[in-house]
N, C-alpha and C positions, 0 to 999 in steps of 0.2 A: 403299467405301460412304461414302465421305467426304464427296461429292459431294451425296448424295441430299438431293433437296428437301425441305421441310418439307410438302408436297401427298403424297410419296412416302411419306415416314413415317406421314404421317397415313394414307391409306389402307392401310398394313400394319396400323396398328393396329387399326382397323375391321374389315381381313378376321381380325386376332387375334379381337376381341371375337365377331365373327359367327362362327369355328368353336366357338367355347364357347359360343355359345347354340345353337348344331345339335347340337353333340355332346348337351350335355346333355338338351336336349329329345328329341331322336333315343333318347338310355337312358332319358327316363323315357317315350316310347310305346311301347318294346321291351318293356319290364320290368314298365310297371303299366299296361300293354292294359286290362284288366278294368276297374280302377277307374276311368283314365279316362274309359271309354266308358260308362260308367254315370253320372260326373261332367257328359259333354257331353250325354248324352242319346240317343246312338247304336245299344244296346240296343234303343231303343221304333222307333227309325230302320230299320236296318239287320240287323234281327236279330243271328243270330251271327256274322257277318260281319263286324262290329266291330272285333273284337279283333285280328282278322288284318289288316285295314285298316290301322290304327293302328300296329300293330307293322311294316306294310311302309314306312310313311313313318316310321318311327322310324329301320328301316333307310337311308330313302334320305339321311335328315337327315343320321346318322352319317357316311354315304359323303361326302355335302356337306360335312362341317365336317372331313375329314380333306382335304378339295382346298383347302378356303380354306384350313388350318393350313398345306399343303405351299407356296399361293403365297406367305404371308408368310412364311415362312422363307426362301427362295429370295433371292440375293444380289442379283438382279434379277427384278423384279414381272414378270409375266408377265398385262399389263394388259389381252389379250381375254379371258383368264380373268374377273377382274376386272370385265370388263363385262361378262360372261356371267350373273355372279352376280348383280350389278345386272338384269339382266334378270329370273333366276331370282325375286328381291325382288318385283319388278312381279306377277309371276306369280301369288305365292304370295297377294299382298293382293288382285288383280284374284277370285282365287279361293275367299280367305274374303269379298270383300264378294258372290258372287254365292250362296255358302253363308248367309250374315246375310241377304239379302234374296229366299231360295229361301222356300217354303211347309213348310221341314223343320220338325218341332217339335223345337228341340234346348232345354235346359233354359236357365232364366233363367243359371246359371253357365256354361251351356257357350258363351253367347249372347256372354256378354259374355269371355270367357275367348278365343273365335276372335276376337273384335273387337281386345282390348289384345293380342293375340298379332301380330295384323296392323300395328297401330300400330307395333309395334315392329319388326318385315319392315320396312315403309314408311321406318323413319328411316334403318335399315342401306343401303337400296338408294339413297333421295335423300344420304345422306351418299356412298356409292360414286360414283354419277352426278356431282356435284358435284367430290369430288378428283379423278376422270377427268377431266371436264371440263380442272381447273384442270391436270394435267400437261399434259396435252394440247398445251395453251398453252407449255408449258416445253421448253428445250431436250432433247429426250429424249436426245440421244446423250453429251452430259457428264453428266444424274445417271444413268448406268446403266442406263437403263431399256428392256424390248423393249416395242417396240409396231410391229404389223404393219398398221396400219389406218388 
């Protein structure tokens, strides 16, 4: 791992910081379903449907942040992952901005709470895009790195 570029590390460390914001997010829609569907507005939404909602994307957050934990550990990046997630990021903001600009009434905090939560997707996946990008460019076969694509 001597090798690895400074593009390489960088984006290990980005997929570090992004399973620690899935994990944790993921345990707090698992565990406080209730309040936060009452904080976002989802109750007056969605009825009781809510809480089970919230808890199955808490699940799926979890599931996400134990793959991005697994590719950054991994001796070598397993860089369509990688861009998978970078996709996944696109997804997720494409999906609260058509949530912010649907006719839902979710509360003045829930409003602004899916918006800064999107910002924050947003920077994870243009940050990913970018050190892709930049490996990309790099000799892949001295730092280590698979890339099939």
């Amino acid at each position: 791992m001597a090798n690895v570029s400074k593009y390489s590390a960088m984006l290990r460390n980005v997929l570090r910081l992004d399973a620690v914001m899935n994990v944790v997010s993921g345990a707090a829609l698992l565990f406080a379903a209730g309040s936060l569907s009452e904080l976002l507005g989802l109750n007056s939404i969605m009825g009781g449907s809510a809480n089970m909602t919230l808890q199955i994307i808490g699940v799926l957050l979890l599931v996400n942040g134990v793959g991005l934990f697994r590719n950054a550990a991994r001796e070598s990046l397993n860089l369509k992952e990688a861009a998978v997630s970078a996709m996944m990021d696109a997804a997720w903001v494409i999906g609260s901005a058509a949530l912010l600009f649907s006719s839902l009434a979710f509360t003045n905090t829930g409003w602004w709470l899916i918006a800064i939560i999107a910002d924050i997707v947003a920077v994870f996946g243009i940050a990913k895009y970018y050190l892709l990008h930049r490996i990309k460019g790099e000799n892949t076969v001295e730092s280590g790195l698979q890339y099939n694509g």
